[in-house]
C-alpha positions as CSV (number, residue, x, y, z in Angstrom):
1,X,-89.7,-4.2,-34.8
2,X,-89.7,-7.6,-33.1
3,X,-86.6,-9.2,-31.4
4,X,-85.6,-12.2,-33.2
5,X,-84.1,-14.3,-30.5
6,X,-81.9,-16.5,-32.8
7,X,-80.8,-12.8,-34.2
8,X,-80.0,-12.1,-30.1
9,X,-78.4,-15.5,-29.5
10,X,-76.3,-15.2,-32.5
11,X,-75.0,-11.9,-31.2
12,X,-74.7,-12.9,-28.2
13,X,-72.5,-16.0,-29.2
14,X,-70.4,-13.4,-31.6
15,X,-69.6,-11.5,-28.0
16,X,-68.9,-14.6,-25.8
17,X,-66.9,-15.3,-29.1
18,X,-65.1,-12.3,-29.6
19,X,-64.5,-11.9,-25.8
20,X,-63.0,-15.3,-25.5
21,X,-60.9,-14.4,-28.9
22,X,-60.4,-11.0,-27.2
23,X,-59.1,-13.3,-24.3
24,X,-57.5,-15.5,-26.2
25,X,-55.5,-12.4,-27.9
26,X,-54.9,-10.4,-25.0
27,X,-53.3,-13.6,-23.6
28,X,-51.0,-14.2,-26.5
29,X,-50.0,-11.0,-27.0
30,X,-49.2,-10.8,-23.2
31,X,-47.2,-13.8,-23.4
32,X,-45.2,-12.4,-26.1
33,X,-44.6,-9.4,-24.5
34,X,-43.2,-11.5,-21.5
35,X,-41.2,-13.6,-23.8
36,X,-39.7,-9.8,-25.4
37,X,-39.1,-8.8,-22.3
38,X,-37.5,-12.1,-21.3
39,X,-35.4,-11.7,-24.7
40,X,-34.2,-8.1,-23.9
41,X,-32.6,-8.6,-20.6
42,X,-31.3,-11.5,-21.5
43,X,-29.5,-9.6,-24.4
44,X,-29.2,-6.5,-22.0
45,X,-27.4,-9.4,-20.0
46,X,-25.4,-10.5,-22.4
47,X,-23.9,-7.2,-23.8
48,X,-23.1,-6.7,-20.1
49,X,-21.3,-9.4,-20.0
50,X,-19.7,-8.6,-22.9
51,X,-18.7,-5.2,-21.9
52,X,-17.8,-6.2,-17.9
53,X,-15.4,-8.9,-20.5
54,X,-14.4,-6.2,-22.7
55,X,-13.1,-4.4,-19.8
56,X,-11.6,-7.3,-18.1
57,X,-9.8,-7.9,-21.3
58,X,-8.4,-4.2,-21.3
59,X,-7.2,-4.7,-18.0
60,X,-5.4,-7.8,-18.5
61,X,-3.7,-6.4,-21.4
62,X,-2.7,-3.3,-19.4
63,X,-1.3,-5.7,-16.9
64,X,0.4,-7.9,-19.8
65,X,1.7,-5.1,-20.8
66,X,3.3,-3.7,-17.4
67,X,4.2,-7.4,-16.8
68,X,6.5,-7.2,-19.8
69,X,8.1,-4.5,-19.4
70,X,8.7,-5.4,-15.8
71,X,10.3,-8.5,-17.3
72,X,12.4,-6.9,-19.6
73,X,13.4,-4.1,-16.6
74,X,14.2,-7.5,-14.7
75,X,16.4,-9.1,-17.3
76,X,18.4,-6.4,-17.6
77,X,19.2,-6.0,-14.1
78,X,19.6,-9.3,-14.3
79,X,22.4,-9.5,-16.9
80,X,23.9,-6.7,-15.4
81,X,23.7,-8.5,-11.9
82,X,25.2,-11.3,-13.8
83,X,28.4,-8.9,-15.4
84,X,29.3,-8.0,-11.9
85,X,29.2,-11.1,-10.6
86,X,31.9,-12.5,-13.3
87,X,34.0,-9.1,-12.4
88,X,34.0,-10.4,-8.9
89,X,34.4,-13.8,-9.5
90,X,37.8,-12.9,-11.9
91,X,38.5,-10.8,-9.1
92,X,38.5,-13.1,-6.8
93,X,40.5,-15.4,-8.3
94,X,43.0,-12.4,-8.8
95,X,43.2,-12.1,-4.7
96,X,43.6,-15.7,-4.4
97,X,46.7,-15.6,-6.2
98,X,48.1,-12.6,-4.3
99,X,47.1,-14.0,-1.4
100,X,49.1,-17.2,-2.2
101,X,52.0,-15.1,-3.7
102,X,52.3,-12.8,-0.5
103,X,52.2,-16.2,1.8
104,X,55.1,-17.5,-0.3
105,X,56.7,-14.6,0.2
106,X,55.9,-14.3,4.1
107,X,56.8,-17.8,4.3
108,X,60.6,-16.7,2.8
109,X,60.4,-13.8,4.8
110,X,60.1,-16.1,7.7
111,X,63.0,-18.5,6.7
112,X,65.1,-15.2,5.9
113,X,64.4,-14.0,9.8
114,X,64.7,-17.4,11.4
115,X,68.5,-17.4,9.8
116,X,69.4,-14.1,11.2
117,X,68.0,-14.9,14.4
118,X,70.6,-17.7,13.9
119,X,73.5,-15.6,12.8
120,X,72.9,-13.1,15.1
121,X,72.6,-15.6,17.6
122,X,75.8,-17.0,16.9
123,X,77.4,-13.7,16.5
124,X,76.1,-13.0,20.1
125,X,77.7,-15.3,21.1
126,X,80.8,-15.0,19.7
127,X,81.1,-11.5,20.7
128,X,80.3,-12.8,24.0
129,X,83.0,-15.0,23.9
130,X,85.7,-12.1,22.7
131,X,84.7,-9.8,25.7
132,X,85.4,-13.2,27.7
133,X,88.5,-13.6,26.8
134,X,89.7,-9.9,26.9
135,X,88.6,-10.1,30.2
């Protein structure tokens, strides 16, 4: 059986062809597999991200939480703070007024013991005076 060379060239055209499609395919399907693998870590990315924020947002809420609580802890102490203070304050005013009261009465205490001083004093004298004269 002879060769037919347009038989040969037309095969061989059909395997240039088919290689360069073979090409041609291997390069597409090797540029979508770059693009899938481009696509899955950037969604393994992403659902990182969202779980490193899922996380975050736990903790914030744990601190929120232990914020408010320390916030209420605070206000309490702090009304109780403010109680005392008032309960000092009205005491304080009650010692003022004592200590005024006992200066007024100091200060008669002082008048009262200045006149005896006086009297006696006098009355010193006076006696002085009598033994003088019996003398």
């Amino acid at each position: 059986m002879p060769i037919d060379p347009a038989k040969v060239l037309e095969l061989l055209t059909a395997l240039a062809a088919g290689g360069l499609l073979t090409m041609v395919v291997k390069a597409l399907v090797d540029k979508n597999k770059s693009k899938a693998e481009a696509k899955r870590i950037s969604v393994e990315s992403e659902v990182a991200i969202v779980e490193i924020a899922m996380k975050m947002t736990d903790k914030l809420q744990t601190s929120l939480k232990s914020l408010e609580e320390k916030t209420e802890d605070l206000a309490r102490k702090n009304l109780k703070l403010e109680h005392e203070l008032s309960e000092l304050r009205i005491s304080n005013i009650n010692l003022l007024r004592e200590v005024e009261a006992l200066k007024r009465q100091n200060d008669d205490l002082e008048r009262t013991c200045n006149v005896l001083i006086r009297e006696n004093t006098q009355l010193k004298v006076e006696l002085d005076n009598c033994i003088k004269k019996e003398l």
